[in-house]
FISELO-524567 format. One record per residue: x, y, z of N, C-alpha, C in turn; residue number from 1. Coordinates in pm, whole numbers, padded with zeros to 5 digits. Layout:
BEGIN
<r><n_xx>X</n_xx><n_yy>Y</n_yy><n_zz>Z</n_zz><ca_xx>X</ca_xx><ca_yy>Y</ca_yy><ca_zz>Z</ca_zz><c_xx>X</c_xx><c_yy>Y</c_yy><c_zz>Z</c_zz><num>NUM</num></r>
...
***
This chain:
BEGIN
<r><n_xx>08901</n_xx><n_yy>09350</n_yy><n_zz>07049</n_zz><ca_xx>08947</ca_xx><ca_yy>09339</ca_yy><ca_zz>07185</ca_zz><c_xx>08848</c_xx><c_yy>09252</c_yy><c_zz>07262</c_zz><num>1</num></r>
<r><n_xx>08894</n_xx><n_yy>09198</n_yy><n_zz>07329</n_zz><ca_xx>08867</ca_xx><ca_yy>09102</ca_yy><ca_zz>07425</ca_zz><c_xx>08900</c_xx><c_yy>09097</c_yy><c_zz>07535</c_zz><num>2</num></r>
<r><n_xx>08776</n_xx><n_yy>09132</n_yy><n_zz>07675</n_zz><ca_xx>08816</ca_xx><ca_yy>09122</ca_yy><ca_zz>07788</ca_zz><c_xx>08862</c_xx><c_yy>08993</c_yy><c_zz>07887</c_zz><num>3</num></r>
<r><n_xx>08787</n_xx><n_yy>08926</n_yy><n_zz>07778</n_zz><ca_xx>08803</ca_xx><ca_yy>08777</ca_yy><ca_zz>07871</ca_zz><c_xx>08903</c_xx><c_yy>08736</c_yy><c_zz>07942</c_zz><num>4</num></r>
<r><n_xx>08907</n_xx><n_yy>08721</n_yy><n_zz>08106</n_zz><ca_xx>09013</ca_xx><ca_yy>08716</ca_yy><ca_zz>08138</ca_zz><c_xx>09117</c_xx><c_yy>08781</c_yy><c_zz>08178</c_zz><num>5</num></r>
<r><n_xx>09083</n_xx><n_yy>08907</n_yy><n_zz>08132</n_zz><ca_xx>09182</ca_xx><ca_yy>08986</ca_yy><ca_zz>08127</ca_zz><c_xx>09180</c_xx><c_yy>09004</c_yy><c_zz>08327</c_zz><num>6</num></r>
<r><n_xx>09078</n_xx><n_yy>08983</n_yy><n_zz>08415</n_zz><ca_xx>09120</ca_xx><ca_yy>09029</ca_yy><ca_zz>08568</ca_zz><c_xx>09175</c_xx><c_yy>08896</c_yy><c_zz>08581</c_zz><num>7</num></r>
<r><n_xx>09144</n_xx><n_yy>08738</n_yy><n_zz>08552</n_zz><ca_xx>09236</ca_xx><ca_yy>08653</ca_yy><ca_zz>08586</ca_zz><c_xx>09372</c_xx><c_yy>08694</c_yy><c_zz>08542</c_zz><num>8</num></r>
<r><n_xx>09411</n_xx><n_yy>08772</n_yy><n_zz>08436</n_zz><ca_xx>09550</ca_xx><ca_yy>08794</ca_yy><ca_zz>08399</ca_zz><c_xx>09585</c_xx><c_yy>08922</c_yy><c_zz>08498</c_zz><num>9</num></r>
<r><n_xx>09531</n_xx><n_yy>09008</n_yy><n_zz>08539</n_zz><ca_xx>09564</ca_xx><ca_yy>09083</ca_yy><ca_zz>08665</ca_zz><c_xx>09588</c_xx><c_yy>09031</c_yy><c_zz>08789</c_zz><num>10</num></r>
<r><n_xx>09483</n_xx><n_yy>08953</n_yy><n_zz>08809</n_zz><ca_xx>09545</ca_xx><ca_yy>08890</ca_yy><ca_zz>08896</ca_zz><c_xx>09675</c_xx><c_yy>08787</c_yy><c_zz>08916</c_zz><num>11</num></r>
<r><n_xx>09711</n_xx><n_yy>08725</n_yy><n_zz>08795</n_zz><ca_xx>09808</ca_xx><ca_yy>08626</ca_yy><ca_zz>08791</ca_zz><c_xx>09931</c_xx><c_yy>08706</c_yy><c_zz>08825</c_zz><num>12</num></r>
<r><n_xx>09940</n_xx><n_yy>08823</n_yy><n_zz>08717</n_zz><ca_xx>10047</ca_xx><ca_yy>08916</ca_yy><ca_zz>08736</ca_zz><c_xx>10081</c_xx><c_yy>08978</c_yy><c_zz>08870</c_zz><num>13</num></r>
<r><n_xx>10012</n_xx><n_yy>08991</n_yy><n_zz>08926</n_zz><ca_xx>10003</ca_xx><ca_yy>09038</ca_yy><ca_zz>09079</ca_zz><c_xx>10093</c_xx><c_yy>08938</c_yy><c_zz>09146</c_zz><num>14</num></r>
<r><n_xx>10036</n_xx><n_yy>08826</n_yy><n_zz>09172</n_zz><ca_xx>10058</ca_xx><ca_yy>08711</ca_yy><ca_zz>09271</ca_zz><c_xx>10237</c_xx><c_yy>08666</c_yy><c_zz>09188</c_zz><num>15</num></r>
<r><n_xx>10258</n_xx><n_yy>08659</n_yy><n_zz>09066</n_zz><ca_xx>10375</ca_xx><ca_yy>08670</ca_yy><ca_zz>09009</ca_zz><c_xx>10479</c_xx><c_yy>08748</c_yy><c_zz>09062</c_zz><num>16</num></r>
<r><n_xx>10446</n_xx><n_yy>08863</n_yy><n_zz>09064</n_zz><ca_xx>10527</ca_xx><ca_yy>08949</ca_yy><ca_zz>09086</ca_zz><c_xx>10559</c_xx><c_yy>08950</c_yy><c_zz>09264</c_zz><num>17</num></r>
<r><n_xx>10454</n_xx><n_yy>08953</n_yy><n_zz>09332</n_zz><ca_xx>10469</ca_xx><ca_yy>08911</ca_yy><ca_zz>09472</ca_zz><c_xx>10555</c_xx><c_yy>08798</c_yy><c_zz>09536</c_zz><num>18</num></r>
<r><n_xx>10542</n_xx><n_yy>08705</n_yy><n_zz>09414</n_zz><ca_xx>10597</ca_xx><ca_yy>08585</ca_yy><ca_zz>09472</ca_zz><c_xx>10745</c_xx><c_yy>08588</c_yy><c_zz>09398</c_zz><num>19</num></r>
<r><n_xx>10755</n_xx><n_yy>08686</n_yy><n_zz>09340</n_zz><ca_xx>10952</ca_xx><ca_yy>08717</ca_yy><ca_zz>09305</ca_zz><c_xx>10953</c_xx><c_yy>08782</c_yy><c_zz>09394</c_zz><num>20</num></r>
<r><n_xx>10926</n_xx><n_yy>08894</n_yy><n_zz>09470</n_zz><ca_xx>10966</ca_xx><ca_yy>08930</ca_yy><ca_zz>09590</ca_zz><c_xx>10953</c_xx><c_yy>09114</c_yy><c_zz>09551</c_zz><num>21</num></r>
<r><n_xx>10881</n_xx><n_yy>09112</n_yy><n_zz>09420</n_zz><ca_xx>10818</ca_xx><ca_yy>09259</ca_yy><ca_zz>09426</ca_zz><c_xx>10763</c_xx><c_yy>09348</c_yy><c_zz>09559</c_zz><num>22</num></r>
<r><n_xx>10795</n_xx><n_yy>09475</n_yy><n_zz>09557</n_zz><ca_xx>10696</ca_xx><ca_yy>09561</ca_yy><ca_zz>09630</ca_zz><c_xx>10548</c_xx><c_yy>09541</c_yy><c_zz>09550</c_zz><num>23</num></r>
<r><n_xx>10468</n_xx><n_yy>09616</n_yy><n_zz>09626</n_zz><ca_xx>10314</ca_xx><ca_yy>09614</ca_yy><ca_zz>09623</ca_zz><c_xx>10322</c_xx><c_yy>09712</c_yy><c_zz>09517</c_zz><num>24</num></r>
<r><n_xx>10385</n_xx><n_yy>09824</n_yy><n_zz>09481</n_zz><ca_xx>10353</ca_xx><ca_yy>09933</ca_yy><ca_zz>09360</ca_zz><c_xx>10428</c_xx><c_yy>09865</c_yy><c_zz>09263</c_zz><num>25</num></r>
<r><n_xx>10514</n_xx><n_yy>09787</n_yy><n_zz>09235</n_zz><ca_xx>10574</ca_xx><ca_yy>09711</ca_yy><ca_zz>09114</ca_zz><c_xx>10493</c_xx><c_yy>09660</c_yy><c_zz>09127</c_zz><num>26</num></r>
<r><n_xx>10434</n_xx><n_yy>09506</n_yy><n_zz>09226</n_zz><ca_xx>10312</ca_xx><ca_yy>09428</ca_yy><ca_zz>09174</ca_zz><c_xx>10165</c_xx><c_yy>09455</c_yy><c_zz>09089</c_zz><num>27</num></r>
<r><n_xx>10162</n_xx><n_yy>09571</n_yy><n_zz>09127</n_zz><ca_xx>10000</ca_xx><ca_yy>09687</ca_yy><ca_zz>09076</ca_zz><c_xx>10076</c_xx><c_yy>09695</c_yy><c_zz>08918</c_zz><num>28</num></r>
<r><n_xx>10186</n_xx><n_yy>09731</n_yy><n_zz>08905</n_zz><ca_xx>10215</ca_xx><ca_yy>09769</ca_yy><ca_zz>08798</ca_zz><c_xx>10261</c_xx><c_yy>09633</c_yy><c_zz>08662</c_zz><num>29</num></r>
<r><n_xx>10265</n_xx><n_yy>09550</n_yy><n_zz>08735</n_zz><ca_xx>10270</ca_xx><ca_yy>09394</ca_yy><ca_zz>08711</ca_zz><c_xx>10142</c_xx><c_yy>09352</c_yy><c_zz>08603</c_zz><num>30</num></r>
<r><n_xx>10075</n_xx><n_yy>09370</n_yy><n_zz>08725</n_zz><ca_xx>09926</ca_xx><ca_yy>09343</ca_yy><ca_zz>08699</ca_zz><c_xx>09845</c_xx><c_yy>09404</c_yy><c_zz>08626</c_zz><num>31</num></r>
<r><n_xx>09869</n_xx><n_yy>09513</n_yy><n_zz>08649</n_zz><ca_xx>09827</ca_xx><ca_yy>09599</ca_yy><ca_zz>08464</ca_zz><c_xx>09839</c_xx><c_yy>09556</c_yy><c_zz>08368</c_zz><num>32</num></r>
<r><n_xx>10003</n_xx><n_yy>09549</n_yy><n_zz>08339</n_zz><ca_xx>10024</ca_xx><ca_yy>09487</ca_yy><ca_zz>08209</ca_zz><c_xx>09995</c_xx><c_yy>09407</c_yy><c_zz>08193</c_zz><num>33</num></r>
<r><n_xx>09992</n_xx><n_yy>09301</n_yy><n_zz>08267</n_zz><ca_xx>09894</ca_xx><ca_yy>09122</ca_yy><ca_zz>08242</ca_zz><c_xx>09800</c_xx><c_yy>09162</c_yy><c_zz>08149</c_zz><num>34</num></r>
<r><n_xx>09711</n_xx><n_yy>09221</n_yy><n_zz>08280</n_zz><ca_xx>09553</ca_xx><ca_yy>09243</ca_yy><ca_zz>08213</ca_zz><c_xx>09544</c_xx><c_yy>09306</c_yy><c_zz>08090</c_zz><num>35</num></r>
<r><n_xx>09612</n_xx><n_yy>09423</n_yy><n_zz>08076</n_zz><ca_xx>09569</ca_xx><ca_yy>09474</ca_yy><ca_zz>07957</ca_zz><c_xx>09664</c_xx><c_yy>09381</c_yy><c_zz>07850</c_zz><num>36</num></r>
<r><n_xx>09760</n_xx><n_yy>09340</n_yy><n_zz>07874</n_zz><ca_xx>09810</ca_xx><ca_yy>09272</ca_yy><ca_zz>07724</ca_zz><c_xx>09735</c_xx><c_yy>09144</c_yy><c_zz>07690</c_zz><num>37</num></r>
<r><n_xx>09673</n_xx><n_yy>09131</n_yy><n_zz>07765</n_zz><ca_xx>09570</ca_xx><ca_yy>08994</ca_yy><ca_zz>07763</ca_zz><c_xx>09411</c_xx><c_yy>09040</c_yy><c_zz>07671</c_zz><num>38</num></r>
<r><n_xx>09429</n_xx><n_yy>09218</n_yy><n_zz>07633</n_zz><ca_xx>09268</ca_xx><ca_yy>09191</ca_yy><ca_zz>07595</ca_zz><c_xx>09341</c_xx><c_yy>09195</c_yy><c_zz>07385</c_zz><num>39</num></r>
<r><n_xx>09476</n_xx><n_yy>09162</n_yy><n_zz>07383</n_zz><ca_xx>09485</ca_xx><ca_yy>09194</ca_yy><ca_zz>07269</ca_zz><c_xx>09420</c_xx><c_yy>09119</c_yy><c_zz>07163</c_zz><num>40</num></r>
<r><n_xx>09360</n_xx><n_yy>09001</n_yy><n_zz>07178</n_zz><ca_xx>09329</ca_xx><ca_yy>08905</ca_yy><ca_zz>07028</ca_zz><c_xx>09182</c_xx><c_yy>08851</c_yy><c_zz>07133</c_zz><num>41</num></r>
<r><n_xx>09068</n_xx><n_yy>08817</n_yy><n_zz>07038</n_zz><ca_xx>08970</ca_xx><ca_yy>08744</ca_yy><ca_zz>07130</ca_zz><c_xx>08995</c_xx><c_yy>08597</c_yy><c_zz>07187</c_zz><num>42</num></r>
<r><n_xx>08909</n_xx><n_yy>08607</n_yy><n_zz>07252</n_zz><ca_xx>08946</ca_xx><ca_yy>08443</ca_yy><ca_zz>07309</ca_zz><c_xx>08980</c_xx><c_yy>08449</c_yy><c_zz>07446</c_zz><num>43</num></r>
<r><n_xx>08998</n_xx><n_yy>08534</n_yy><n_zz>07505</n_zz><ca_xx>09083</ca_xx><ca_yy>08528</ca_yy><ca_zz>07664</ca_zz><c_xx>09264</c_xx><c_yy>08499</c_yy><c_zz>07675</c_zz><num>44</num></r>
<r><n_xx>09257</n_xx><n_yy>08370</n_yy><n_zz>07647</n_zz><ca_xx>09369</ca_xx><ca_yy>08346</ca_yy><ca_zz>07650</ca_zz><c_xx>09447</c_xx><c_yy>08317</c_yy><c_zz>07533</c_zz><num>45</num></r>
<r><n_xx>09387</n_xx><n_yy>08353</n_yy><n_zz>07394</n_zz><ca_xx>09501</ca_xx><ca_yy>08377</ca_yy><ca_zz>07281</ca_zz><c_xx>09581</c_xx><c_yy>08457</c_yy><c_zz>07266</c_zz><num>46</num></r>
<r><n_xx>09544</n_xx><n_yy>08572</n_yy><n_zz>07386</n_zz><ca_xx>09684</ca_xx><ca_yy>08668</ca_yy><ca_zz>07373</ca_zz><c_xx>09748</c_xx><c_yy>08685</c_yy><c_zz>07490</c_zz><num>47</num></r>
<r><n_xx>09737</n_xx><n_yy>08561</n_yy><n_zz>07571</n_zz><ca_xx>09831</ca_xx><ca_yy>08553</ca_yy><ca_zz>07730</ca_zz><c_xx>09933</c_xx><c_yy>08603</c_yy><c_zz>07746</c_zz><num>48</num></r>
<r><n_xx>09953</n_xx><n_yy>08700</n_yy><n_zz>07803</n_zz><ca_xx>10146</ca_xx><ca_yy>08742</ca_yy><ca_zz>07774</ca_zz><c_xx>10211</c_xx><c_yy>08659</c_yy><c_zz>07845</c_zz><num>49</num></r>
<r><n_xx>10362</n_xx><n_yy>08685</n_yy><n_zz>07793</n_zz><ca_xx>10455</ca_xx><ca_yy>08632</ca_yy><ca_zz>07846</ca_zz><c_xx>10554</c_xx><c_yy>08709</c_yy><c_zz>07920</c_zz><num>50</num></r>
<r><n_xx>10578</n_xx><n_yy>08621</n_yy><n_zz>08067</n_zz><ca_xx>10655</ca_xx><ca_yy>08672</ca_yy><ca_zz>08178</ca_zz><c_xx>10792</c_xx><c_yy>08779</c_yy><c_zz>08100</c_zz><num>51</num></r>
<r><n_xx>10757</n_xx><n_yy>08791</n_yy><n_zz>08016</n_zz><ca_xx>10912</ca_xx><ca_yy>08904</ca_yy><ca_zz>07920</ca_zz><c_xx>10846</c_xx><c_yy>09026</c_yy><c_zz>07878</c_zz><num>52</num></r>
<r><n_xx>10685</n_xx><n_yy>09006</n_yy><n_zz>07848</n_zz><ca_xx>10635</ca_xx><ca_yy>09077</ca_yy><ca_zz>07803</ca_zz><c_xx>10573</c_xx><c_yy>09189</c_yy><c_zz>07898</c_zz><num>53</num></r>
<r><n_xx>10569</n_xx><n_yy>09088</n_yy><n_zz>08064</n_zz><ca_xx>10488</ca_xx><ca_yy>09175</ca_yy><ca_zz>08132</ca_zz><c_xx>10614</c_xx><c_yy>09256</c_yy><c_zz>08225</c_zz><num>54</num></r>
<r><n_xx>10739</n_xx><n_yy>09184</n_yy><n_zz>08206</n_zz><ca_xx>10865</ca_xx><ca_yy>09223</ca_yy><ca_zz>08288</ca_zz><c_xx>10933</c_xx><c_yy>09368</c_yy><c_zz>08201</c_zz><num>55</num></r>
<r><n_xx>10924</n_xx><n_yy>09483</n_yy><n_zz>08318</n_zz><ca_xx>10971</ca_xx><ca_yy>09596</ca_yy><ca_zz>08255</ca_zz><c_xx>11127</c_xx><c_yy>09605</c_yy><c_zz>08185</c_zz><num>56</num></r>
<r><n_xx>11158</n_xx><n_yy>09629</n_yy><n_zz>08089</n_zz><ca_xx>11266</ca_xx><ca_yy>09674</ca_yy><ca_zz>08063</ca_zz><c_xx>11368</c_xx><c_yy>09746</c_yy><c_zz>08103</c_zz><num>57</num></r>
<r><n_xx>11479</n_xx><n_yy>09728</n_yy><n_zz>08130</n_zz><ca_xx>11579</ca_xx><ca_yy>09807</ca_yy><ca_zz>08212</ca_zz><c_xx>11650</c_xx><c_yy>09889</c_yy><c_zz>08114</c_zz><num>58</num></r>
<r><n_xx>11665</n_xx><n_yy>10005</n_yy><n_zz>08091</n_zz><ca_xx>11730</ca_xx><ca_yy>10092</ca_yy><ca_zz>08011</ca_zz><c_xx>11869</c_xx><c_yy>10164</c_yy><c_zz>08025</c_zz><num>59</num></r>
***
């Protein structure tokens, strides 16, 4: 695991989600998943997620 990055990926997710027109507790929750799916492989950004990955599933 690898942190690198991982608060630029919190933060990205944040400002993402804000700028679709999220509330502030979806955006927090946005931004989690960024960050943490971002510490999966080293490197920072070899395991960048993708906007599908960080977008919740509708059931």
């Amino acid at each position: 695991m690898d942190t690198t990055g991982a608060g630029d990926s919190f933060n990205a997710g944040f400002l993402a989600a804000r700028l679709a027109g999220r509330d502030i507790p979806e955006a927090v929750a946005w931004a989690a998943r960024a960050g943490s799916l971002s510490t999966r492989a080293a490197g920072g950004t070899a395991a960048q997620a993708t906007i599908d990955e960080v977008t919740p599933s509708i059931r």
